[in-house]
N, C-alpha and C positions, 0 to 999 in steps of 0.2 A: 852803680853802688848807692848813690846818692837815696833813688826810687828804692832798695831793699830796704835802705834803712829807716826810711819812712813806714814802709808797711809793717818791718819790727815794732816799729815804735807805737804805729796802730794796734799792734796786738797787743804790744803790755799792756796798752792803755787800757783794751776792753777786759784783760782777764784782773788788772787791778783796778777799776768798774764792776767789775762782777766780784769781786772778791768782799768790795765794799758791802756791795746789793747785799750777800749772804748772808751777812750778821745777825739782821733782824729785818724786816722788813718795816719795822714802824721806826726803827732808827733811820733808814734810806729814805722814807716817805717825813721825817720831822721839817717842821718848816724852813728853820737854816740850820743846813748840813755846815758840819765846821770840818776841816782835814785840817791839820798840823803834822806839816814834814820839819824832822831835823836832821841836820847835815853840817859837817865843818865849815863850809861857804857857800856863798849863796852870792848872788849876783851885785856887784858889779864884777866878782870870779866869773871868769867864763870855762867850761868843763863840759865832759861827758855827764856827771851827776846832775850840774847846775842843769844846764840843758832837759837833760830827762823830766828834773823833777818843774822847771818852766815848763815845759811842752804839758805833762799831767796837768798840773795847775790852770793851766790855758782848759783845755779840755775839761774839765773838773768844773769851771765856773760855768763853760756853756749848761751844764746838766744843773747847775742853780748852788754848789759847794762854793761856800768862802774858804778859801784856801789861806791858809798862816805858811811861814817858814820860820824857823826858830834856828838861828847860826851864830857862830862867833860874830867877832869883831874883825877877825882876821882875812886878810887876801895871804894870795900866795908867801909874799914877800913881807911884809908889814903888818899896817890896821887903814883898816874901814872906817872914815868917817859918818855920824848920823849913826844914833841909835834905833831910827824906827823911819821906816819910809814905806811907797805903795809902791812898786813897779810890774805895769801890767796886770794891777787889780789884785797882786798878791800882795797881803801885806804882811812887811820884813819886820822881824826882831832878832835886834843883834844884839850878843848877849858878849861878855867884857871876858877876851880871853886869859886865864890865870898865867898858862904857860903851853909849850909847845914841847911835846915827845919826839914826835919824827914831822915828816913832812904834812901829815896831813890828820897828825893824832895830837886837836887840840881839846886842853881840858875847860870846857867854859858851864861852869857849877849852876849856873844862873838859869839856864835854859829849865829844870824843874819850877822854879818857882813861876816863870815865862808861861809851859806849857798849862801849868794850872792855872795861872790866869785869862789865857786862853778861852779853856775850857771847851777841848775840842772833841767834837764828837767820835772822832778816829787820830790814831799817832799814828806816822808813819814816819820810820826811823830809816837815812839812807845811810846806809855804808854799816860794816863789821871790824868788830873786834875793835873798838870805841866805846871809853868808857861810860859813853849813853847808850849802850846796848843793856846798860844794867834797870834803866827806866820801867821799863813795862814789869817788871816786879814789884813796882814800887808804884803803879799808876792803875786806877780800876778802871779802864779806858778800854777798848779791844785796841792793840799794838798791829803795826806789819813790821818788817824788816827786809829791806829789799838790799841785802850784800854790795853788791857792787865791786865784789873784791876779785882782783887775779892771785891768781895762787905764786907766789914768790919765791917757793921755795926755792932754796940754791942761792936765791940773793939777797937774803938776809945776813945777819951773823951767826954765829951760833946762840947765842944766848937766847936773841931776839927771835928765833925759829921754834926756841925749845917754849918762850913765851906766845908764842902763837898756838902751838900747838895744845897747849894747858887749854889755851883759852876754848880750843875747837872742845876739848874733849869734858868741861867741864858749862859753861857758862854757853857754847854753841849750841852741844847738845842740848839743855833744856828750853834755849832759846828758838830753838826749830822746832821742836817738838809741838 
């Protein structure tokens, strides 16, 4: 298992490589490429997302991208100390989270002002139905969005299903699109 998941993970990597490539070609050829992923945590979280988007990242530098990460403050439990640090050549900004929805729906308002200082050549937004899904509207940047999500239905509430679902059919849709 261990080996399949490696070669999975070799595949995303080439097809969002390539997905990058597509853009432009004089954006992929500029001399430092910038990638900014944002995500609710980021490492010292350890995750299937964290993980993912370190493995990109790692990968990403070999090809000559400075990689950013733009997160909360927050780990699972708590807060993150150190607003800004390097690990693995990625460098973190944690951004001060306001409040917490659910488990893993935190609002941290600051990551725009972050990503524009940045000033990254590609956003790459993980995880759905987060209210930084709303970014790439509001950002003249090419966006990705890579989900991340299991579909829950059934184990939600009710409310919280009928809120999911607003969000698939109004704010998803154009966001996939």
């Amino acid at each position: 298992l261990k080996n399949d998941e490696h070669i999975l993970g070799r595949a995303c990597l080439e097809i969002v490589i390539n997905l990058y490539k597509g853009l432009s070609m004089s954006l992929y050829m500029a001399e430092r490429k910038k990638v900014c992923f944002v995500t609710p945590f980021f490492y010292p979280v350890i995750g299937g997302v964290e993980t993912h988007i370190l493995e990109l990242s790692k990968e990403l530098q070999k090809k000559g991208w400075d990689t950013y990460v733009v997160t909360s403050d927050s780990d699972r439990f708590g807060r993150v100390k150190g607003r800004e640090e390097i690990y693995q050549g990625i460098k973190i900004v944690r951004c001060k989270t306001l409040f917490k929805v659910t488990f893993g729906e935190i609002f941290f308002p600051e990551a725009l002002k972050e990503i524009r200082r940045i000033n990254p050549n590609i956003i790459h937004f993980h995880g759905y139905r987060h209210w930084y899904n709303l970014l790439p509207f509001t950002l003249n940047k090419p966006c990705f969005v890579t989900p991340h999500w299991p579909d829950y239905r059934g184990q939600r509430g009710r409310g919280t299903q009928m809120l999911a679902d607003l969000i698939d059919i109004t704010i998803g849709k154009t966001l996939f699109n």
